[in-house]
C-alpha positions as CSV (number, residue, x, y, z in Angstrom):
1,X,0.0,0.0,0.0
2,X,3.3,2.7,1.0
3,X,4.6,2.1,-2.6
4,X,1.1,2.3,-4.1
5,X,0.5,5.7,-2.3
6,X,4.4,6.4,-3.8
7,X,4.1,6.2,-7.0
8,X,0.5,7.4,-7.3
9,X,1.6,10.5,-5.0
10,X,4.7,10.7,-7.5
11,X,2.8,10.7,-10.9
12,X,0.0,13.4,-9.2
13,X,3.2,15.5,-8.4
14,X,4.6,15.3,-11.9
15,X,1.6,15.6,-14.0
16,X,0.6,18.6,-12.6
17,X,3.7,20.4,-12.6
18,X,4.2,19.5,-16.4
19,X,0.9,20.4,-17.1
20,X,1.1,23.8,-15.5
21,X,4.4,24.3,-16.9
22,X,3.3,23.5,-20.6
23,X,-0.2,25.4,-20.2
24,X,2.1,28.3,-19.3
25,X,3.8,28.1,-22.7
26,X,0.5,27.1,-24.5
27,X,-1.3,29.8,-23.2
28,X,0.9,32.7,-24.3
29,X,1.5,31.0,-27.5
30,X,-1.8,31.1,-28.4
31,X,-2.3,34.9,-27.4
32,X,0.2,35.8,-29.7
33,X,-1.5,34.1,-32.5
34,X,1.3,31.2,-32.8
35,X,-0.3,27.7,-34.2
36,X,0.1,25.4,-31.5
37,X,0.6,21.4,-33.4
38,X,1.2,19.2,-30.5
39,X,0.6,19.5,-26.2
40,X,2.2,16.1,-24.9
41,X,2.7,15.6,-21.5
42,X,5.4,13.0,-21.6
43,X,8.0,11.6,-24.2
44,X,7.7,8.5,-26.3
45,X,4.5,6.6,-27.0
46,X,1.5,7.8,-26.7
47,X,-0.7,6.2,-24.1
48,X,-3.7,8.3,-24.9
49,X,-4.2,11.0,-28.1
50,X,-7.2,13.3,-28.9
51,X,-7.2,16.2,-31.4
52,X,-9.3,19.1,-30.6
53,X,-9.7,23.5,-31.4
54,X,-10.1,25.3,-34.4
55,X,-5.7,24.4,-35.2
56,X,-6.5,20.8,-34.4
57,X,-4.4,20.6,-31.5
58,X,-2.9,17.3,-30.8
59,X,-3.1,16.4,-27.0
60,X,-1.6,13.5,-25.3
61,X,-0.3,11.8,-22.5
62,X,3.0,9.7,-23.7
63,X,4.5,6.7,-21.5
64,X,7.4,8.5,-20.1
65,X,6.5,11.3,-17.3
66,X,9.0,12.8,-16.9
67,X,8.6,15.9,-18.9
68,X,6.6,17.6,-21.4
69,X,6.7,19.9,-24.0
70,X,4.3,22.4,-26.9
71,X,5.1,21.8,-30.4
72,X,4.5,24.8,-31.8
73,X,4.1,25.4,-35.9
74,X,7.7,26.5,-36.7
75,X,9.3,27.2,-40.5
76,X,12.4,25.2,-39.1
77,X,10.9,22.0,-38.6
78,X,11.2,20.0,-41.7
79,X,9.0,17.3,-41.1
80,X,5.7,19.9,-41.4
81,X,4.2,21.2,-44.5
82,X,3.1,24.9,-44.1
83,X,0.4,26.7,-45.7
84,X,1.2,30.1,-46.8
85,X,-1.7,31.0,-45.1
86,X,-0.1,29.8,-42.0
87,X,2.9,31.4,-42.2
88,X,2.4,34.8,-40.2
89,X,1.5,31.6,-37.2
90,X,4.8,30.2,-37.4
91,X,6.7,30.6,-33.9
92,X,9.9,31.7,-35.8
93,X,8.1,34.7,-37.5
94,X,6.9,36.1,-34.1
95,X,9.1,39.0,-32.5
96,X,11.7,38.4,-30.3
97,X,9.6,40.1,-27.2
98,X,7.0,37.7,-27.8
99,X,9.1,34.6,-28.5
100,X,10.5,35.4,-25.0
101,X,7.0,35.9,-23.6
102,X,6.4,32.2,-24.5
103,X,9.4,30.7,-23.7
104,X,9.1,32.8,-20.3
105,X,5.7,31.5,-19.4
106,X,6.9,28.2,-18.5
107,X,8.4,28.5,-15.6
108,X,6.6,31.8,-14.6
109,X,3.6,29.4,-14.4
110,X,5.5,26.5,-11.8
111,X,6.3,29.7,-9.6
112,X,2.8,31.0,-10.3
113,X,1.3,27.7,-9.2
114,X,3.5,27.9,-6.0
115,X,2.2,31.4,-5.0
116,X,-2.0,30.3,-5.3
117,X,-0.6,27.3,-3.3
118,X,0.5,29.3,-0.1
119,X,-1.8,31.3,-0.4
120,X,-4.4,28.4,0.0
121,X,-2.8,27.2,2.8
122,X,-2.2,30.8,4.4
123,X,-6.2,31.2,4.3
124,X,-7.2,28.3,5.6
125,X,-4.4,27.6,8.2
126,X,-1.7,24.4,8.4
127,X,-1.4,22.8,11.8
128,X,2.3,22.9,12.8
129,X,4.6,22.3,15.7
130,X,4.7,25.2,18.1
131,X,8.6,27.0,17.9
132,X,9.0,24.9,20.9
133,X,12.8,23.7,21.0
134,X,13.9,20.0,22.7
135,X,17.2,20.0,24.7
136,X,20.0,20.6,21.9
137,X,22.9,18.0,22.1
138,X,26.2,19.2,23.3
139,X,28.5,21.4,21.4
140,X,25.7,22.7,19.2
141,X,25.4,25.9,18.5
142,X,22.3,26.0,19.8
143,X,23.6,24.5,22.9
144,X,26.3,27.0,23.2
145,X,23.8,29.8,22.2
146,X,22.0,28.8,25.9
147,X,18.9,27.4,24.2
148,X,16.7,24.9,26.7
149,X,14.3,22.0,26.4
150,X,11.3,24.1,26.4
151,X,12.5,27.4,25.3
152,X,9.9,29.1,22.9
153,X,11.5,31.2,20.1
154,X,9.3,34.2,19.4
155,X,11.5,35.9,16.9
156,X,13.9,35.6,14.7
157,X,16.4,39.0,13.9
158,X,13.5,40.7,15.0
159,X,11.1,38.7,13.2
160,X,8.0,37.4,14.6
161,X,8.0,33.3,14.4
162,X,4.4,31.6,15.2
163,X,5.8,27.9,14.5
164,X,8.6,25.6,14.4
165,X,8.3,25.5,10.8
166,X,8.6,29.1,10.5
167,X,11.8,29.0,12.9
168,X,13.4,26.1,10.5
169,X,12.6,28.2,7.6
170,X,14.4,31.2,8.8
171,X,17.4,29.7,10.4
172,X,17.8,28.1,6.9
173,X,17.9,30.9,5.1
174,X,20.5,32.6,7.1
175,X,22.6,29.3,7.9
176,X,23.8,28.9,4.1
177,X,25.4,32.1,4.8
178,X,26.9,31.4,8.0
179,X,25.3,34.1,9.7
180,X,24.8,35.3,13.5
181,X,21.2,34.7,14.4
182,X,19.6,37.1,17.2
183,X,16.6,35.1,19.0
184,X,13.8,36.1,21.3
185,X,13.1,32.9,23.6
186,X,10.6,32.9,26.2
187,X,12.0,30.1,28.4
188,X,9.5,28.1,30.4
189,X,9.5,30.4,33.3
190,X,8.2,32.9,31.5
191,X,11.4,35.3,31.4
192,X,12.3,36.4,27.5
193,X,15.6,35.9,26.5
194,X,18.0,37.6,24.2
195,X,20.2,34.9,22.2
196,X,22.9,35.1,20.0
197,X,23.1,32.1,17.6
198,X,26.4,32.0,15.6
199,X,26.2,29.9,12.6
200,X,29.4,30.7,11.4
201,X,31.1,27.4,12.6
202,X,29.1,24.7,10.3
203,X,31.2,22.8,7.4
204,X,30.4,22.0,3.9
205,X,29.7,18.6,5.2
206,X,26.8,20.4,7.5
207,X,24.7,20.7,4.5
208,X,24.5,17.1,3.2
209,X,20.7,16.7,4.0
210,X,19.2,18.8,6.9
211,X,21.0,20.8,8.6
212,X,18.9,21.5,11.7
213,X,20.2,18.7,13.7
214,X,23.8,19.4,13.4
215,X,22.4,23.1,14.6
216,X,20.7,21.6,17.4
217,X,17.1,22.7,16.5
218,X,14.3,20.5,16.8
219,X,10.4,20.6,17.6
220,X,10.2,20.0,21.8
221,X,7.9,16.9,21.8
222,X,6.5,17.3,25.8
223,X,5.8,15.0,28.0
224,X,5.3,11.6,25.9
225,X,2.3,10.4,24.7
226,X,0.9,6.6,25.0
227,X,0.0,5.1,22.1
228,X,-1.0,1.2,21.3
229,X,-1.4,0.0,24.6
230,X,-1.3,-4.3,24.7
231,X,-4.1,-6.2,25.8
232,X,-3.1,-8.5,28.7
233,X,-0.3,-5.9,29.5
234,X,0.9,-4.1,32.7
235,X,0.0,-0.6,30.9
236,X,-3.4,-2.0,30.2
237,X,-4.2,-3.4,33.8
238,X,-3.1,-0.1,35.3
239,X,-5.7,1.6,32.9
240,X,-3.7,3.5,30.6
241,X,-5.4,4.2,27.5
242,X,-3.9,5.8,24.2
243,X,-3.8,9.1,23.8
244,X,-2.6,9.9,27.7
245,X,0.5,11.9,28.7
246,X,2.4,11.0,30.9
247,X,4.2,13.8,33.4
248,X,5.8,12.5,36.2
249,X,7.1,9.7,37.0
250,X,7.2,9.3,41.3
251,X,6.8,12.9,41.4
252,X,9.7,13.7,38.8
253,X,9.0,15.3,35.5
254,X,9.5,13.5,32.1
255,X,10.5,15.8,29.9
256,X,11.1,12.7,27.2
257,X,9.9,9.4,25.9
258,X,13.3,7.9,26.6
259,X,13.4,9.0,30.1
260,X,10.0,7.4,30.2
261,X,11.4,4.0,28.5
262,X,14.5,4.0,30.7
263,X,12.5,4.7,34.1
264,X,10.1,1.5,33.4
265,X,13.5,-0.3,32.0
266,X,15.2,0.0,35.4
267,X,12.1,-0.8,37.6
268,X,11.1,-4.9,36.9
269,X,8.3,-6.0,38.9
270,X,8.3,-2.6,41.0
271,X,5.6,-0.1,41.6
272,X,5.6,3.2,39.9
273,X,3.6,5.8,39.9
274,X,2.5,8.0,36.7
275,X,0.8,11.0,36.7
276,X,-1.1,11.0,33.8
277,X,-2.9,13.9,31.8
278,X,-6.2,12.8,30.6
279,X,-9.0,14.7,28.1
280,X,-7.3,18.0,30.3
281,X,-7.8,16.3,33.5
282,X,-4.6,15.0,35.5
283,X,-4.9,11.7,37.4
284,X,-2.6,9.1,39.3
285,X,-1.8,5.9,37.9
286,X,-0.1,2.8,39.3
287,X,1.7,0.5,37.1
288,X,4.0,-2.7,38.2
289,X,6.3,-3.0,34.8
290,X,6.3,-6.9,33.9
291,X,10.0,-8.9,34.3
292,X,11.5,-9.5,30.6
293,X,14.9,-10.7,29.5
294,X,16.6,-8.5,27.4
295,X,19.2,-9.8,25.3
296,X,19.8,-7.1,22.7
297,X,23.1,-6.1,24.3
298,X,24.0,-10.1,24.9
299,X,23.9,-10.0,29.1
300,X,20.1,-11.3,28.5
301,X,19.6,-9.2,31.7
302,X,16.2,-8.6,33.3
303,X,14.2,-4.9,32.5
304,X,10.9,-3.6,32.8
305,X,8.5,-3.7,30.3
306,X,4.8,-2.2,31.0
307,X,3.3,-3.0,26.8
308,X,2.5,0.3,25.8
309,X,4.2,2.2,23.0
310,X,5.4,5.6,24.4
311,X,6.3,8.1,22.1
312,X,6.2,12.3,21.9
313,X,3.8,14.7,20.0
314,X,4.6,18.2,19.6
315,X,2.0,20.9,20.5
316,X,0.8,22.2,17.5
317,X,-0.8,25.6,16.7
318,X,-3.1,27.0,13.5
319,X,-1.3,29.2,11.5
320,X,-3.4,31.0,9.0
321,X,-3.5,34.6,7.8
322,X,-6.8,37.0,5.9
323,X,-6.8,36.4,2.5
324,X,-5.7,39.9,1.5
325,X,-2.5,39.4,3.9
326,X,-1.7,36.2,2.3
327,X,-1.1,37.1,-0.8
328,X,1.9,39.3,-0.2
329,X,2.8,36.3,2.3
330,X,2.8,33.7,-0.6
331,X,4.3,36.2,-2.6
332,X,7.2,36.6,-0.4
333,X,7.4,32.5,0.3
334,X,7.6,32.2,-3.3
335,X,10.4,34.2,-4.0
336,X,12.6,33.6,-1.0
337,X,12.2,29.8,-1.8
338,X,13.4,30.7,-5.4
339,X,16.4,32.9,-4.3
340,X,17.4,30.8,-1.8
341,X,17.5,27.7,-4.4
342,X,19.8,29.7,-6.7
343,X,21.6,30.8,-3.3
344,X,22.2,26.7,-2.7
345,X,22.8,26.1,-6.4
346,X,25.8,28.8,-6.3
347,X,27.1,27.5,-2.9
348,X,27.5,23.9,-4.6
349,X,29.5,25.5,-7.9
350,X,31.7,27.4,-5.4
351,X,32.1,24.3,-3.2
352,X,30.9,25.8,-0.4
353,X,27.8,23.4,-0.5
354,X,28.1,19.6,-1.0
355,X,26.3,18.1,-4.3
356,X,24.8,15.6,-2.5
357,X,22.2,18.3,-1.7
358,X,21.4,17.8,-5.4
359,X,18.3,15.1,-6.0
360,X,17.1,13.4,-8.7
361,X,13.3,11.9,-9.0
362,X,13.5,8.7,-6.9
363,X,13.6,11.1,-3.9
364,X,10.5,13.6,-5.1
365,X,9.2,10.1,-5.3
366,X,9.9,9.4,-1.9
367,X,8.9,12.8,-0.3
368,X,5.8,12.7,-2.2
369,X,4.6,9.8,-0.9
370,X,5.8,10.6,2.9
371,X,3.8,14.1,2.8
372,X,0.7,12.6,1.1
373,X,0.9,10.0,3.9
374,X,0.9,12.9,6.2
375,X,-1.9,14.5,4.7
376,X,-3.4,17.1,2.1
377,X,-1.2,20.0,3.6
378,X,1.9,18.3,3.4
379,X,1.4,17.5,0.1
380,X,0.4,20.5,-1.0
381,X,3.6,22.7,0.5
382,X,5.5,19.8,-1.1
383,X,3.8,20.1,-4.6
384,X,4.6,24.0,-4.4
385,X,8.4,23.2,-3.5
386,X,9.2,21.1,-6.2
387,X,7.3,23.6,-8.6
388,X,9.4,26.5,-7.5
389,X,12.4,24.3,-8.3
390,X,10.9,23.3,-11.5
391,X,10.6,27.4,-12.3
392,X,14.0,27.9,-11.4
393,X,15.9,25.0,-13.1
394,X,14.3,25.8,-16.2
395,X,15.0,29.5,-15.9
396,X,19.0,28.5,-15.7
397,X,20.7,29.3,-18.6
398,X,21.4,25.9,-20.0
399,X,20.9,25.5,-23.8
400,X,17.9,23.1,-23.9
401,X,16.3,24.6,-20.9
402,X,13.7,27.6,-21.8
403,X,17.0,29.8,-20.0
404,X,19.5,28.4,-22.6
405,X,16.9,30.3,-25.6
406,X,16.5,33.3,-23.2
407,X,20.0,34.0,-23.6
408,X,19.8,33.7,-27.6
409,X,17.3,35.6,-27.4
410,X,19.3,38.5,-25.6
411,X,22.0,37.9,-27.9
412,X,19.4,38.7,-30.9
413,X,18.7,41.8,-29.0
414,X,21.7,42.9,-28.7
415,X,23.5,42.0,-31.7
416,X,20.3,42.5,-34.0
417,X,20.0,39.0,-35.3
418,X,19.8,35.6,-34.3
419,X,23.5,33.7,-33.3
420,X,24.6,31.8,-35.9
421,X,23.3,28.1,-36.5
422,X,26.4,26.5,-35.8
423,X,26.8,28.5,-32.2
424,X,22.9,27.3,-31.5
425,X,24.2,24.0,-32.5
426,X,26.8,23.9,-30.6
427,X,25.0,25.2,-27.6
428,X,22.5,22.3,-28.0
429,X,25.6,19.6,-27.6
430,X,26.9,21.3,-24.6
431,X,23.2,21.5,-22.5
432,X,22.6,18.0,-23.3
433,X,25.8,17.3,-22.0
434,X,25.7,19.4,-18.6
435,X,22.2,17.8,-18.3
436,X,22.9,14.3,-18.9
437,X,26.1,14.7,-16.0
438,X,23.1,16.3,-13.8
439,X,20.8,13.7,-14.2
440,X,23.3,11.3,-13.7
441,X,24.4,12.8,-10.5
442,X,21.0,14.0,-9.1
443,X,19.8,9.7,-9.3
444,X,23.5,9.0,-7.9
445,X,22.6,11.0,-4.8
446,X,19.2,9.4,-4.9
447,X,20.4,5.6,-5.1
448,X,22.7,6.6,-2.2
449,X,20.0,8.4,-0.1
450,X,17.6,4.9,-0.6
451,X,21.0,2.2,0.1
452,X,22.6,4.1,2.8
């Protein structure tokens, strides 16, 4: 069922982001009068055709995904017959302005698509984690910044945060440039703090994958949860039910799921008492954790086991903003998630960034199953991701890319006529090339991520 939910979650993700990207390009197209022949999303062999419109558009749906493209009526392309009628319609006949319009539309309609995303989800509100932080681990900056298990972060240089996915989003954004962070932190005493969080100290090697942990930031989980509780077991003859928190421990706080685990560990056959927070009423359980034989660690040496899983949930909050407000907001998410792609994108040329951050489509396979298994939210902040990426890969300027015939166009611009055939041709060679080595790397990194 995971891998069904995969792969269906996968070809969701890609056929909409081809078909906003090629609608883009259609769209325009066809308001500057050009003849559009062919909208396939895929390559190869058609799975499904149609022909429809007044130009008898050819639509289909080939048996490769993994693109698309809008074959546009074009004097060039020997293998069409044009009416002289047609002619004026030909894509090569239309100005350079507009031939950049089209070409432009592309990717102006992924980043589009992301902005009516956010916005979505601004208005009707996301459940996240509250900016609750756990106990960094030693040596973190974090850690040495003073940050405590419970510490709230309310701003960020001055800027409000309402959510731990707010807090990971700005960090980010300031930690590819090895910046000092100032934090407000309302500790859980109710005294704000001023923090300095120096960033300046993390390594290439940092930025393979996420680098939050190796800041020290993650989402406090509170006192742990119980989930599944056994029949026939210790938890369930003491009356735990799912669902309950568990505070203390013989009057001492838990603070973590594995202080929980290693309290009942240490305590076979003995008494404990929990107190347990219930539907927001607190109450006192007893539970005598059964005698088992562990032999994980080869000793085979007795522990306490009660047969309840036991496990933390993060508070979380509704964050959601007026419609008028969220537009400027999904605006601004838009374009910082752009900028800070190309941000990334130059730190890996340089070397300051490792390639491995580079991915490939077995791992949008993989996170787009994960967040649709999460739920409709998820999914969606993941489906406007990858479309802002989409936008700005195809923006680069890498000859077969919509970039690579931006930049002939400039050149025609500026030089008054098109580059020379043999320069395009060249051009061609090269962007296959630098593609090919990109592909190859991006499912490299992917293979890597899914073996190791």
């Amino acid at each position: 069922m995971s891998l069904l939910v995969t792969i269906l979650a996968f070809l969701v993700t890609l056929g909409v982001l081809i078909v906003i990207h090629e609608l883009g390009h259609y769209w325009v197209a066809r308001r500057c009068g050009v003849k559009v022949l062919r909208f396939s999303v895929g390559f190869g062999r058609p799975l499904w055709r149609t022909v429809r419109g007044p130009d008898r558009t050819e639509w289909v749906v080939a048996a490769l995904p993994l693109g698309g493209y809008v074959r546009m009526l074009d004097e060039r392309d020997t293998d069409v017959q044009i009416a002289p009628a047609d002619l004026p319609r030909a894509f090569n006949r239309q100005s350079v302005w507009r031939r950049i319009a089209i070409v432009l539309a592309g990717p102006l309609a992924n980043l589009l698509l992301a902005v009516a995303v956010y916005w979505l989800l601004n208005v009707f509100g996301v459940m996240e984690p509250r900016a609750t932080v756990a106990a960094p681990p030693a040596d973190t900056p974090a850690a040495l910044a003073g940050l405590r298990a419970g510490d709230r972060v309310a701003a960020v240089d001055g800027e409000e945060v309402r959510s731990f996915t707010e807090l990971n989003w700005l960090v980010l954004q300031r930690a590819i440039e090895r910046d000092r962070v100032a934090l407000t932190v309302a500790g859980g005493d109710g005294v704000t703090r001023e923090l300095q969080l120096d960033l300046s100290t993390l390594t290439t090697g940092d930025f393979e994958g996420n680098p939050m942990p190796r800041i020290g930031l993650a989402p406090h989980g509170g006192p742990p949860r119980v989930g599944r509780v056994q029949e026939g077991s210790a938890a369930a003859a003491a009356g735990l039910q799912p669902g309950d928190r568990i505070l203390e421990v013989g009057r001492t706080p838990v603070t973590s799921a594995r202080q929980l685990i290693e309290r009942v560990r240490s305590a076979p056959g003995e008494r404990i008492t929990l107190l347990v927070e219930r539907a927001g009423a607190t109450l006192t359980v007893e539970v005598t954790p059964a005698r088992v034989r562990d032999e994980r660690d080869g000793t085979a040496r007795e522990v306490g086991r009660i047969g309840a899983e036991l496990g933390e949930r993060p508070d979380l909050v509704k964050v959601h903003y007026g419609p008028i407000e969220s537009v400027g907001l999904a605006v601004e998410k838009t374009w910082d998630t752009a900028v800070f792609s190309l941000k990334m994108l130059g730190k890996m040329i340089t070397g300051e960034a490792s390639w491995k951050n580079l991915s490939g489509p077995v791992t949008i396979a993989d996170y787009a199953g994960k967040t649709a298994t999460i739920g409709l939210a998820a999914f969606l902040s993941f489906l406007a991701l990858v479309s802002i990426s989409l936008g700005v890969l195809n923006l680069l300027p890498i000859p077969m890319l919509d970039g690579g015939h931006l930049v002939y166009y400039l050149v025609e611009i500026v030089k008054g006529s098109p580059p020379a055939d043999w320069v395009v041709e060249w051009g061609q060679r090269a962007g296959i090339g630098v593609l090919v080595m990109l592909t190859a790397l991006a499912l490299y990194n992917d293979l890597t991520r899914l073996l190791f």
